[in-house]
PDB file of the backbone (N, CA, C, O) and the ligand in Angstrom, with CONECT records:
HET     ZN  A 101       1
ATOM      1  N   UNK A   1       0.381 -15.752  18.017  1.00  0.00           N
ATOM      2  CA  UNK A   1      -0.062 -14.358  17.934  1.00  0.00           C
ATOM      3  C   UNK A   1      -0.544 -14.048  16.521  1.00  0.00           C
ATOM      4  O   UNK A   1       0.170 -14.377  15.574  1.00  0.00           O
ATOM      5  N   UNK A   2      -1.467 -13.564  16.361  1.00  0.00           N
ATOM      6  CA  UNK A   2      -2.229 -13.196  15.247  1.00  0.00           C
ATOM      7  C   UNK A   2      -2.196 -11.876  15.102  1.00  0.00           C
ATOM      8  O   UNK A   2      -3.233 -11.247  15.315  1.00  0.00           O
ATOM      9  N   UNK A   3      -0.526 -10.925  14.555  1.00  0.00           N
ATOM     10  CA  UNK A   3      -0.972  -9.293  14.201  1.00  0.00           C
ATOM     11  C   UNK A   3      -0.907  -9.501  12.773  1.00  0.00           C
ATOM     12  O   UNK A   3       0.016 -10.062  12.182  1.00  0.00           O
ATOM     13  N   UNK A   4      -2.219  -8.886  12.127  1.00  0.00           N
ATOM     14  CA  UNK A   4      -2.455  -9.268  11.424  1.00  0.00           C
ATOM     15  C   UNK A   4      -1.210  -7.745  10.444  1.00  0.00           C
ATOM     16  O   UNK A   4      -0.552  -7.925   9.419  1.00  0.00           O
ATOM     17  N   UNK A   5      -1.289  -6.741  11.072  1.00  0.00           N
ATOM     18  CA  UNK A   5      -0.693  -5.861  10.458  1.00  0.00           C
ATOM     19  C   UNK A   5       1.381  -6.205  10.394  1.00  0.00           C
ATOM     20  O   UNK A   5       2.359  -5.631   9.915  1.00  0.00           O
ATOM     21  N   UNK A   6       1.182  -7.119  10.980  1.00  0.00           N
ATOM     22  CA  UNK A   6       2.998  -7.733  10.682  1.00  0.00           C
ATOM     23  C   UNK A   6       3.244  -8.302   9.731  1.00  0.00           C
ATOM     24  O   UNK A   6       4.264  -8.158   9.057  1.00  0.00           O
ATOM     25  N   UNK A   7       2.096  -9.246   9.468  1.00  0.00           N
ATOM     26  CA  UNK A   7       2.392 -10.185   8.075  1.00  0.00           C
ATOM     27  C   UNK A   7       1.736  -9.762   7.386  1.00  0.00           C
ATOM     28  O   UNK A   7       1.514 -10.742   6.675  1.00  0.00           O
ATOM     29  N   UNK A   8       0.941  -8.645   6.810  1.00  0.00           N
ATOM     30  CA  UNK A   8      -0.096  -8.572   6.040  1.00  0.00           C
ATOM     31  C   UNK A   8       0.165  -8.987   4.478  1.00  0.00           C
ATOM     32  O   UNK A   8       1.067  -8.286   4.018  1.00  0.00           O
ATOM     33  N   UNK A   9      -0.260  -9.745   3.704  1.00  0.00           N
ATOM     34  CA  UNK A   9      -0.083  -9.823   2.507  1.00  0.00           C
ATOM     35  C   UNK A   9      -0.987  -9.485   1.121  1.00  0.00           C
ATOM     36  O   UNK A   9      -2.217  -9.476   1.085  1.00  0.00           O
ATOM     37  N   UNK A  10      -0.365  -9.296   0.343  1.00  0.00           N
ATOM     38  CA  UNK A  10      -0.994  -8.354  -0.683  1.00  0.00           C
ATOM     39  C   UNK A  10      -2.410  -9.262  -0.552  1.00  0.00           C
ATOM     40  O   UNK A  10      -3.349  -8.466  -0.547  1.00  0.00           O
ATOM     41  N   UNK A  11      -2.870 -10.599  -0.448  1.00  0.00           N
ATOM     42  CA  UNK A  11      -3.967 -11.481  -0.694  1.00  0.00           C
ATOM     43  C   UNK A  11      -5.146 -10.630   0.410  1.00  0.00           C
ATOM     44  O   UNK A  11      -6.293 -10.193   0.315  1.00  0.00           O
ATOM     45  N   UNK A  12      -4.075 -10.714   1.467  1.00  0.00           N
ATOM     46  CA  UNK A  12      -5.037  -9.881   2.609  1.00  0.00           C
ATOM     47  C   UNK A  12      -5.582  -8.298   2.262  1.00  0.00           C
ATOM     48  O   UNK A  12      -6.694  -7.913   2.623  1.00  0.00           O
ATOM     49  N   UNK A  13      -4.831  -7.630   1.670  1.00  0.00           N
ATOM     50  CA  UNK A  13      -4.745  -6.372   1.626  1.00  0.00           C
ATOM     51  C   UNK A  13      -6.022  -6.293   0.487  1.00  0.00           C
ATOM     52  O   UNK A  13      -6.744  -5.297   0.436  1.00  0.00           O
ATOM     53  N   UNK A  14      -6.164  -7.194  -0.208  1.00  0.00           N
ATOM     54  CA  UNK A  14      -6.922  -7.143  -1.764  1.00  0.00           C
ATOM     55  C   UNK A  14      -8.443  -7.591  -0.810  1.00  0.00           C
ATOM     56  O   UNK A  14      -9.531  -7.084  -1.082  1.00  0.00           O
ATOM     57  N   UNK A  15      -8.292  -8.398   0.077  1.00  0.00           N
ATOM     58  CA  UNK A  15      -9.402  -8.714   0.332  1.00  0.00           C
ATOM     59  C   UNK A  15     -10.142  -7.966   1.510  1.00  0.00           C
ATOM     60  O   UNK A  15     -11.115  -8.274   2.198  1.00  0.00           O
ATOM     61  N   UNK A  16      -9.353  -6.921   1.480  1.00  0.00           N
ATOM     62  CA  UNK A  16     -10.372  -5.368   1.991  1.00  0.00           C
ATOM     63  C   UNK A  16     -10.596  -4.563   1.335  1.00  0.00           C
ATOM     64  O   UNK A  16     -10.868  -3.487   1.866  1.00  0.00           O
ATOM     65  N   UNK A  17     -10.601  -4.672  -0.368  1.00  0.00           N
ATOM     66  CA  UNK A  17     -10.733  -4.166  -1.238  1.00  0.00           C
ATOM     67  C   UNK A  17      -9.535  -2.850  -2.093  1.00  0.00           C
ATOM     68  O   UNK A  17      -9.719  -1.941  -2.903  1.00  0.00           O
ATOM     69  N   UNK A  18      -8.562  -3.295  -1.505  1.00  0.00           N
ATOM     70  CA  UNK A  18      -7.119  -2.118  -1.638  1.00  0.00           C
ATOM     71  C   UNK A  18      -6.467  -3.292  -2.550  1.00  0.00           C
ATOM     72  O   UNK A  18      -6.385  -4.520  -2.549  1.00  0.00           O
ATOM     73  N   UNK A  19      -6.005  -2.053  -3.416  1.00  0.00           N
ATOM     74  CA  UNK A  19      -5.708  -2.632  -4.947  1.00  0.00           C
ATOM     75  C   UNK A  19      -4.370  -2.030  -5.221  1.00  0.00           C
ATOM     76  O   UNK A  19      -3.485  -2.465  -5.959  1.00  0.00           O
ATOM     77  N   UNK A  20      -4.385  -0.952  -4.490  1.00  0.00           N
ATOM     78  CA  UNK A  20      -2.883  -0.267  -4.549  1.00  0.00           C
ATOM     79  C   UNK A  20      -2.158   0.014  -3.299  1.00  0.00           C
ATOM     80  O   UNK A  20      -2.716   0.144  -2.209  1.00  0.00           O
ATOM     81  N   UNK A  21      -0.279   0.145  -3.601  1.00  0.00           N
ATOM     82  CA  UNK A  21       0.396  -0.060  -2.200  1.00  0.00           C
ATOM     83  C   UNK A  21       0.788   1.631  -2.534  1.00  0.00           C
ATOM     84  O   UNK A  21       1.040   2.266  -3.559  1.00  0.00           O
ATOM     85  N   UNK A  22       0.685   1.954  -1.072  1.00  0.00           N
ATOM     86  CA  UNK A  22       1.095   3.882  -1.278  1.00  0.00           C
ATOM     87  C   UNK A  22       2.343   3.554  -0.636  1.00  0.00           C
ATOM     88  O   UNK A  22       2.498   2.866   0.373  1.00  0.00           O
ATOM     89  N   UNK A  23       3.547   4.348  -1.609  1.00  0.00           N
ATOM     90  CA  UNK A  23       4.916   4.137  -1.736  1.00  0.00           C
ATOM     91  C   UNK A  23       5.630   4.990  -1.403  1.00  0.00           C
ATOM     92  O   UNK A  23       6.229   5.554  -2.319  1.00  0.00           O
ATOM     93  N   UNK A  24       5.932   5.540   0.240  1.00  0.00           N
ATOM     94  CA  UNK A  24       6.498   7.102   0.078  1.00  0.00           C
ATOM     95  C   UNK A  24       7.722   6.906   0.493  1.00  0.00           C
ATOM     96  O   UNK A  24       8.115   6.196   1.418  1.00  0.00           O
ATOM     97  N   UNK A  25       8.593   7.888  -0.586  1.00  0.00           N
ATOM     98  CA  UNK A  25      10.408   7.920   0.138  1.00  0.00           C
ATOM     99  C   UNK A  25       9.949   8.899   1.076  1.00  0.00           C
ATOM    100  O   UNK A  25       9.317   9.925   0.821  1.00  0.00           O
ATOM    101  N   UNK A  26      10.454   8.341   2.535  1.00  0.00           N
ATOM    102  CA  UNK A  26      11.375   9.187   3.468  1.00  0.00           C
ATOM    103  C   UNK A  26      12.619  10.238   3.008  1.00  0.00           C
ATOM    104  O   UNK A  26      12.570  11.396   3.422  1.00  0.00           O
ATOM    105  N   UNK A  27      13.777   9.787   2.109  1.00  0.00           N
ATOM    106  CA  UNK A  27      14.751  10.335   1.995  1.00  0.00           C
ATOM    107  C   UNK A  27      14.114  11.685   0.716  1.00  0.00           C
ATOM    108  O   UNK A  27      14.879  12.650   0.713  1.00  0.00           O
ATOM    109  N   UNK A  28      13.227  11.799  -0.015  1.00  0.00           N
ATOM    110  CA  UNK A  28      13.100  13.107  -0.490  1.00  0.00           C
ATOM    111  C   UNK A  28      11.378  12.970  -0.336  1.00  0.00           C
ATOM    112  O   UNK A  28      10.943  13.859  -1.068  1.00  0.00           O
ATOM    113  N   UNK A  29      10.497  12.421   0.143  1.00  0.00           N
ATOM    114  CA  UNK A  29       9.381  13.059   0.169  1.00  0.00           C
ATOM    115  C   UNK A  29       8.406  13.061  -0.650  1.00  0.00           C
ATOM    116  O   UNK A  29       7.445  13.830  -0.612  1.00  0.00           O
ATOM    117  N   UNK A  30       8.677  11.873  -1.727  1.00  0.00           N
ATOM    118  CA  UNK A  30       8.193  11.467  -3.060  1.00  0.00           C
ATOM    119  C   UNK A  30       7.099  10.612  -2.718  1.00  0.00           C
ATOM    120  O   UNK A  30       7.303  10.022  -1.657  1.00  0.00           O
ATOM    121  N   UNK A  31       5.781  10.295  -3.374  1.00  0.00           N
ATOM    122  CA  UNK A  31       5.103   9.444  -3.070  1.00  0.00           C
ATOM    123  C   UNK A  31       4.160   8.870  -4.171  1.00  0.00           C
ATOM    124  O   UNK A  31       3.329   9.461  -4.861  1.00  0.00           O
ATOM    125  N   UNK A  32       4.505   7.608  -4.146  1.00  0.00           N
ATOM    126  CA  UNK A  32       3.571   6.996  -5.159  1.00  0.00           C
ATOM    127  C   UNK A  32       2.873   6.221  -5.333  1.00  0.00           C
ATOM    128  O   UNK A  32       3.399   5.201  -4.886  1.00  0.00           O
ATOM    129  N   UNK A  33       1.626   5.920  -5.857  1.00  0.00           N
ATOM    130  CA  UNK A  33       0.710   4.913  -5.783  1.00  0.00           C
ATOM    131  C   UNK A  33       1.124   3.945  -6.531  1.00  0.00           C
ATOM    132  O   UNK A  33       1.245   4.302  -7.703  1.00  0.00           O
ATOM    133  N   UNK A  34       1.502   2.415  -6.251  1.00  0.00           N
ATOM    134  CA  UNK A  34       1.312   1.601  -7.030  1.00  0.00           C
ATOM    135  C   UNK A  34       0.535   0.651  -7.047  1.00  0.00           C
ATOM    136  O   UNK A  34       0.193   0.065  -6.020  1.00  0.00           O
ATOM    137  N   UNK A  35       0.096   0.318  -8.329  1.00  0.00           N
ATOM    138  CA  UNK A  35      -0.558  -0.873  -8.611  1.00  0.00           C
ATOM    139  C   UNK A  35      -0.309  -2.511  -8.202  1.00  0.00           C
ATOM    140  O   UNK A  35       0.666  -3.088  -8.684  1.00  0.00           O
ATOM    141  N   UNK A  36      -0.948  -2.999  -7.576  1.00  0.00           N
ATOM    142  CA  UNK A  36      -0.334  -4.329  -7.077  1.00  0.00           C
ATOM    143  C   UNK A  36      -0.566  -5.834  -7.438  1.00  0.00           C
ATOM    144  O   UNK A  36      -0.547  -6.880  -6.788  1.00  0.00           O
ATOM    145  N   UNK A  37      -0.853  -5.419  -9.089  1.00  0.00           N
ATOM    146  CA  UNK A  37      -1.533  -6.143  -9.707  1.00  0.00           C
ATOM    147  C   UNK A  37      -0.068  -6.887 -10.045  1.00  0.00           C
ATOM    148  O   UNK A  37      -0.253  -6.882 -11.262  1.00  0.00           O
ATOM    149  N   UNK A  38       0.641  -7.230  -9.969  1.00  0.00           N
ATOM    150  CA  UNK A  38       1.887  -7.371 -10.517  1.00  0.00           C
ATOM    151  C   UNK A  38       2.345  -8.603  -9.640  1.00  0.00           C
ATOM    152  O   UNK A  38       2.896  -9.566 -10.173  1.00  0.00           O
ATOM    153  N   UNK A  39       2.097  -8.547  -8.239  1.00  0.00           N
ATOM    154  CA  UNK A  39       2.788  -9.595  -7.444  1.00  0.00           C
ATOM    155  C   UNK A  39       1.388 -10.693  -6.620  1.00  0.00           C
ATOM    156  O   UNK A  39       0.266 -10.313  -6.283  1.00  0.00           O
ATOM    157  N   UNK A  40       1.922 -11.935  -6.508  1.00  0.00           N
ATOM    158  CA  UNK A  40       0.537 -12.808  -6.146  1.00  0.00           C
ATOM    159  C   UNK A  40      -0.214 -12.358  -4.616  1.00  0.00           C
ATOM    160  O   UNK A  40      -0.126 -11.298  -3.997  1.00  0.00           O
ATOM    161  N   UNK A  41      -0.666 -13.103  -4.427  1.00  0.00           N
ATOM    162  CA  UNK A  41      -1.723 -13.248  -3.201  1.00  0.00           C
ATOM    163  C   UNK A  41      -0.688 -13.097  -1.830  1.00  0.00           C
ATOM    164  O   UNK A  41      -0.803 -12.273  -0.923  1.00  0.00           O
ATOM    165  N   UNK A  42       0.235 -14.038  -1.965  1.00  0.00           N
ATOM    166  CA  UNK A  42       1.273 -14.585  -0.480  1.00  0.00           C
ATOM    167  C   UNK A  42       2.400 -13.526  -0.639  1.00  0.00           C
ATOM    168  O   UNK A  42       3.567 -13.893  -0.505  1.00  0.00           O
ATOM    169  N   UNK A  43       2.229 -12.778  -0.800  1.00  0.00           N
ATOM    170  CA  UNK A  43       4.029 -11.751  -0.810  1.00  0.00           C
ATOM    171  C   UNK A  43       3.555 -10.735   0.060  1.00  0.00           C
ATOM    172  O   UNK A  43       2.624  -9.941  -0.076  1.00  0.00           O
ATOM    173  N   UNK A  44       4.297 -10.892   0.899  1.00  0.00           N
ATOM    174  CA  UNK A  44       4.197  -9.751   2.441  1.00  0.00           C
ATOM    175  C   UNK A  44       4.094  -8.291   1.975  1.00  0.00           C
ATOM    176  O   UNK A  44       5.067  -8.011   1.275  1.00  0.00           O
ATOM    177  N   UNK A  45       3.533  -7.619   2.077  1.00  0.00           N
ATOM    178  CA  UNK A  45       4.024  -6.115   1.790  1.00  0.00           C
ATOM    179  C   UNK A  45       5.395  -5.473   2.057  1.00  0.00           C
ATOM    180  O   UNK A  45       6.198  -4.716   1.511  1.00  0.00           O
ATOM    181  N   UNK A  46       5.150  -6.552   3.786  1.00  0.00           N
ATOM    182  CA  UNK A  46       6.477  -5.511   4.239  1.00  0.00           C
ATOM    183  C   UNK A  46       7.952  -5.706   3.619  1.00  0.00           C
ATOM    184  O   UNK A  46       9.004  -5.070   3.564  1.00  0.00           O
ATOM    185  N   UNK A  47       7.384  -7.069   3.139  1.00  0.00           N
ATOM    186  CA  UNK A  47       9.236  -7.524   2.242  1.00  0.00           C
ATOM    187  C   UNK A  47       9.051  -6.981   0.664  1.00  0.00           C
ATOM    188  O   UNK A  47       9.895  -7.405  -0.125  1.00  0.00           O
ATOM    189  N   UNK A  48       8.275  -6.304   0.267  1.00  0.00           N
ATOM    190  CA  UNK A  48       8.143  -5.724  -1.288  1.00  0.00           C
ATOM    191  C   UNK A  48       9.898  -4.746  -0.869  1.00  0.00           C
ATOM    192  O   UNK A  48      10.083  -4.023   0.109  1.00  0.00           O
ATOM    193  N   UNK A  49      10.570  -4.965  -1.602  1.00  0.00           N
ATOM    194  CA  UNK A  49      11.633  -3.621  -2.074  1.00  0.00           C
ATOM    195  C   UNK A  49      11.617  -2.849  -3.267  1.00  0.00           C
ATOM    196  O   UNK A  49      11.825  -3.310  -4.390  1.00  0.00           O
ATOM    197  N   UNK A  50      11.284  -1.279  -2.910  1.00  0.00           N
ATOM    198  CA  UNK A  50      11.453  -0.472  -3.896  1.00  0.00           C
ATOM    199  C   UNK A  50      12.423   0.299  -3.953  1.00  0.00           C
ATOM    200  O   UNK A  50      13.083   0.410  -2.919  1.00  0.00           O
ATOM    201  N   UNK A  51      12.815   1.047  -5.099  1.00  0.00           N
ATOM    202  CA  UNK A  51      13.940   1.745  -5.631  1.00  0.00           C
ATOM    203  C   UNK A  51      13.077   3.269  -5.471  1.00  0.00           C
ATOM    204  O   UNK A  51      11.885   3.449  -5.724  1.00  0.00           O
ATOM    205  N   UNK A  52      13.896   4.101  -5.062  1.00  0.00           N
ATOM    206  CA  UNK A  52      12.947   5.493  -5.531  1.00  0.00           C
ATOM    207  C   UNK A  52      13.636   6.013  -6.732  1.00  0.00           C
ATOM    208  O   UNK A  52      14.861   6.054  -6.850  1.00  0.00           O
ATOM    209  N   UNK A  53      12.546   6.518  -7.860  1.00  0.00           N
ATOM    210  CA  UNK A  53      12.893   7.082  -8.826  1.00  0.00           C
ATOM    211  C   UNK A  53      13.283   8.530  -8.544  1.00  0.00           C
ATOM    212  O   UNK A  53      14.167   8.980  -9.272  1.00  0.00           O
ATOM    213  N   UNK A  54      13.030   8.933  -8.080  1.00  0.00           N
ATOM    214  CA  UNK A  54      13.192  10.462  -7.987  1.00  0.00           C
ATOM    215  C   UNK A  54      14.862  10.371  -6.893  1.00  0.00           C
ATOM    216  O   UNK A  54      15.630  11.241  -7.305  1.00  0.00           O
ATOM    217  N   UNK A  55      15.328   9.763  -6.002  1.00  0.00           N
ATOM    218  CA  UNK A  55      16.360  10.107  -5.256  1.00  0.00           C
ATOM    219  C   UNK A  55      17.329   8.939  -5.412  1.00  0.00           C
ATOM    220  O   UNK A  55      18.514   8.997  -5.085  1.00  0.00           O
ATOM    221  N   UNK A  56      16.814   8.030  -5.862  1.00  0.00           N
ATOM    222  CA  UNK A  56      17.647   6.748  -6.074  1.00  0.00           C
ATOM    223  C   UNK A  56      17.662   5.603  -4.249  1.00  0.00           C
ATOM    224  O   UNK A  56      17.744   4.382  -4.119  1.00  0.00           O
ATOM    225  N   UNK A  57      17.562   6.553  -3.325  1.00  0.00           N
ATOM    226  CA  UNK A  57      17.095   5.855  -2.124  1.00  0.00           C
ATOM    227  C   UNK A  57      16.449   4.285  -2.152  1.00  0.00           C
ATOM    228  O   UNK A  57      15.383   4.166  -2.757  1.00  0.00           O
ATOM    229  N   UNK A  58      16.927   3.303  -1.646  1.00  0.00           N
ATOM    230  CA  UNK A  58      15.909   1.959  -1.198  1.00  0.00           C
ATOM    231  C   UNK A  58      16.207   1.235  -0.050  1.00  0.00           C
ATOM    232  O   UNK A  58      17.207   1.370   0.655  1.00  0.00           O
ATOM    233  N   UNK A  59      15.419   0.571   0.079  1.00  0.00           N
ATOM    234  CA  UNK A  59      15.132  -0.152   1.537  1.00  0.00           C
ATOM    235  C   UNK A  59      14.612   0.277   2.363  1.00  0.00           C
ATOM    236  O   UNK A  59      13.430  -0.039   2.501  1.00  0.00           O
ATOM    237  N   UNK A  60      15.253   1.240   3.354  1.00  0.00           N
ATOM    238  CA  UNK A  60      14.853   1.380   4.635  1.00  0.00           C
ATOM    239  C   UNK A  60      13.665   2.584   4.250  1.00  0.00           C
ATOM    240  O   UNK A  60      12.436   2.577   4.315  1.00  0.00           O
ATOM    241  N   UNK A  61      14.645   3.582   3.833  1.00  0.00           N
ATOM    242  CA  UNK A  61      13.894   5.185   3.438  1.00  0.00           C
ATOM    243  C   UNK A  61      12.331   5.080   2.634  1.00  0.00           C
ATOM    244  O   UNK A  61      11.512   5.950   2.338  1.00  0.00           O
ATOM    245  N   UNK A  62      12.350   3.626   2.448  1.00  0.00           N
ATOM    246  CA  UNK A  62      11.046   3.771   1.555  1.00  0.00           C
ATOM    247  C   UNK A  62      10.009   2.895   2.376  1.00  0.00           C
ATOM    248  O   UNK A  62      10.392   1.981   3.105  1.00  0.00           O
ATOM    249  N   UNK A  63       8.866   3.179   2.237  1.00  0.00           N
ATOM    250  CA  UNK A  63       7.761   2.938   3.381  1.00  0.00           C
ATOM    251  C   UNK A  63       6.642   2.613   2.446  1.00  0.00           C
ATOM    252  O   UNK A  63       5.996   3.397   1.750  1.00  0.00           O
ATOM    253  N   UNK A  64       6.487   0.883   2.589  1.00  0.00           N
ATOM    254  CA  UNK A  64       5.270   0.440   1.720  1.00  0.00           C
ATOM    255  C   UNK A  64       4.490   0.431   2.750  1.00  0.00           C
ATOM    256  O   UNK A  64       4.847   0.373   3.926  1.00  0.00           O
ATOM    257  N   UNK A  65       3.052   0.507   2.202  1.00  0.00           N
ATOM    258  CA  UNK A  65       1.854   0.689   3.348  1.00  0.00           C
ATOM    259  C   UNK A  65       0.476   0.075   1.452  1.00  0.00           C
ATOM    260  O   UNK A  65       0.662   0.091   0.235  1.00  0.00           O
ATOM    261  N   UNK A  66      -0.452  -0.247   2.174  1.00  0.00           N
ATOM    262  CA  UNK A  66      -2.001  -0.289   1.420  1.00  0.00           C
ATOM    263  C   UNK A  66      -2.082   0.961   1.428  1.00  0.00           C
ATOM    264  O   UNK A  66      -1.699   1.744   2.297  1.00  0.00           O
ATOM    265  N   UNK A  67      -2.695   1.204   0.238  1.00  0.00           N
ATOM    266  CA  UNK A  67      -3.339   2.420  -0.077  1.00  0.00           C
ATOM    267  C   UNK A  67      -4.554   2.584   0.443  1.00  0.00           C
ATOM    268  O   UNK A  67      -5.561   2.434  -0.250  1.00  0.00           O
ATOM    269  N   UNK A  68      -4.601   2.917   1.748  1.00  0.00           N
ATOM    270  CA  UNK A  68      -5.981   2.787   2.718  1.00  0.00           C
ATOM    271  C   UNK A  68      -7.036   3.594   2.039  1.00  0.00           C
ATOM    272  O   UNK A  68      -8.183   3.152   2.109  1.00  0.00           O
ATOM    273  N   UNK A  69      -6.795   4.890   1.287  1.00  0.00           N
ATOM    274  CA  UNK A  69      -7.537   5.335   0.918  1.00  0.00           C
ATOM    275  C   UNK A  69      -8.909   4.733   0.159  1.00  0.00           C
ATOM    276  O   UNK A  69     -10.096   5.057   0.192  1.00  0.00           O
ATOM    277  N   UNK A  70      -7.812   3.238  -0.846  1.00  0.00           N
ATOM    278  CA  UNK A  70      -9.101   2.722  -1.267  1.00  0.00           C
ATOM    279  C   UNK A  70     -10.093   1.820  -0.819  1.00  0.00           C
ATOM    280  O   UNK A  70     -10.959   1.226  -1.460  1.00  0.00           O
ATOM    281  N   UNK A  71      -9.798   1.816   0.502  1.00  0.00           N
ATOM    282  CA  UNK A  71     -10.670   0.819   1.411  1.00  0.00           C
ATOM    283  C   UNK A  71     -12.365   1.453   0.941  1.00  0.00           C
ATOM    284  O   UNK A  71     -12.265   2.639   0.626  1.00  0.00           O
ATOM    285  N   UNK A  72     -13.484   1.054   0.861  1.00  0.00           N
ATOM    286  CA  UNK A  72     -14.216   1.137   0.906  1.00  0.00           C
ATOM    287  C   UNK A  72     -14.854   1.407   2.631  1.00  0.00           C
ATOM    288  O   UNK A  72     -14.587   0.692   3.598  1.00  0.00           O
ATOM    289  N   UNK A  73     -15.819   2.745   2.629  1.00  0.00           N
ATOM    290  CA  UNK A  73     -15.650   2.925   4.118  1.00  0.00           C
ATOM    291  C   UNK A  73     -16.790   2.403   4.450  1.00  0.00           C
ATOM    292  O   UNK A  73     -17.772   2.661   3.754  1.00  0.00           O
ATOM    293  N   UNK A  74     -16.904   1.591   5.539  1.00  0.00           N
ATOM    294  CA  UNK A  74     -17.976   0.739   6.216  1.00  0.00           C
ATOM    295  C   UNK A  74     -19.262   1.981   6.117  1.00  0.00           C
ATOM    296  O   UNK A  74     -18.942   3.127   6.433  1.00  0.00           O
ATOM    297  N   UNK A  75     -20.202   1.800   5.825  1.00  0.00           N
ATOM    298  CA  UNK A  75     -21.461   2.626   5.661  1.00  0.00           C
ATOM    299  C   UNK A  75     -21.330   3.582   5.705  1.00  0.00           C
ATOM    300  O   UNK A  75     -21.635   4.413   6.561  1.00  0.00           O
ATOM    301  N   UNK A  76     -20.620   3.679   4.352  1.00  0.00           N
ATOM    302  CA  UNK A  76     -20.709   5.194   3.429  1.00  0.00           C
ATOM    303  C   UNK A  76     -21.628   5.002   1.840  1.00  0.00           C
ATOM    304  O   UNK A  76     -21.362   5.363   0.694  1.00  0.00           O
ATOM    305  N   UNK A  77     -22.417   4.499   2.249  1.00  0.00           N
ATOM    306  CA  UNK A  77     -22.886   3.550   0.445  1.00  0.00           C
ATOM    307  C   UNK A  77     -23.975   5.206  -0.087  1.00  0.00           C
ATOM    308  O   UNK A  77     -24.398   5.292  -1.239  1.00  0.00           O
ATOM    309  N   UNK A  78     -24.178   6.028   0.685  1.00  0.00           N
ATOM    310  CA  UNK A  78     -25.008   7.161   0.293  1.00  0.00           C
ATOM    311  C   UNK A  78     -24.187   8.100  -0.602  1.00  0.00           C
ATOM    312  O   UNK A  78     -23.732   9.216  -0.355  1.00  0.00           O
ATOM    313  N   UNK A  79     -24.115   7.265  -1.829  1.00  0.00           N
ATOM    314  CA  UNK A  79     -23.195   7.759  -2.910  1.00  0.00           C
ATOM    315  C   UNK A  79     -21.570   8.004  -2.615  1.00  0.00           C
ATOM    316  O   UNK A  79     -20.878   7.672  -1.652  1.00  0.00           O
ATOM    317  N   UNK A  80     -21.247   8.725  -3.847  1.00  0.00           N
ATOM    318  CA  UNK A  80     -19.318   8.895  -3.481  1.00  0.00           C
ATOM    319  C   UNK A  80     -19.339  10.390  -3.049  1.00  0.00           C
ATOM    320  O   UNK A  80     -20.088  11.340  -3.273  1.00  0.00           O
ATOM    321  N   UNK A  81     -18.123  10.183  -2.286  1.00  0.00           N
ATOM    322  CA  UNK A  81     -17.676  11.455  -1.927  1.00  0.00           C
ATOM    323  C   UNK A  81     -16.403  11.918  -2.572  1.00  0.00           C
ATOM    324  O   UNK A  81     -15.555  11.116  -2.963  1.00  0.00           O
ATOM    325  N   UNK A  82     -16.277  13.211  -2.678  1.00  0.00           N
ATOM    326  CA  UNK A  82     -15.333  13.433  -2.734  1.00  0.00           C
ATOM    327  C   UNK A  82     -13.696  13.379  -2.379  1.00  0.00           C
ATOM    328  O   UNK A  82     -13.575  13.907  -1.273  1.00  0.00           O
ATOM    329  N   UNK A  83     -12.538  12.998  -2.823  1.00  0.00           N
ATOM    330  CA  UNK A  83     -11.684  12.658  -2.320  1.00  0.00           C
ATOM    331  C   UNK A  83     -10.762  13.717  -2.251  1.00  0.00           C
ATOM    332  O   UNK A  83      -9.984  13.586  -1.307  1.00  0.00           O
ATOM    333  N   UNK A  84     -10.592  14.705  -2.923  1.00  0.00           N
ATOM    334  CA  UNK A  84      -9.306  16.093  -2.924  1.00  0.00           C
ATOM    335  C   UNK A  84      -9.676  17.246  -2.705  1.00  0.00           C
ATOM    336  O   UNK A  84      -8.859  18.167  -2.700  1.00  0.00           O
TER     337      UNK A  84
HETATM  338 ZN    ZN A 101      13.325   9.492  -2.831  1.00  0.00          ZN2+
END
């Protein structure tokens, strides 16, 4: 079986052009972009563990995901848009 969203790894994630993992605690609602310049190609997302700074919460309560936002959107090249 090939889901690609079970194993995804940062190598994969980079090579849709997402550079950052969006980091949100569940337990207070905190959310943060990080940079994923830090860990190699083969490290799963889903096994990254973070600490939350703001509640002290980790493991479960915290929810790594790609920062989809920075996907580049399939034929949108008619300049940038706005993001906020
Ligand atoms: Zn928190």
């Amino acid at each position: 079986m090939t889901d690609t969203r079970a194993a995804m790894t940062l190598g994969n994630m980079r090579s849709l052009g997402v550079r950052s993992l969006d980091v949100h605690c569940h337990a207070c609602d905190r959310r943060v972009i990080v940079p994923a310049g830090r860990w190699s190609d083969e490290v799963e997302i889903r096994r990254l563990r973070f600490t939350c700074l703001a509640c002290g919460a980790r493991g479960r309560p915290i929810d790594v995901r790609p920062d989809w936002t920075e996907m580049p959107v399939p034929g949108s090249r008619q300049g940038s848009r706005a993001r906020e």
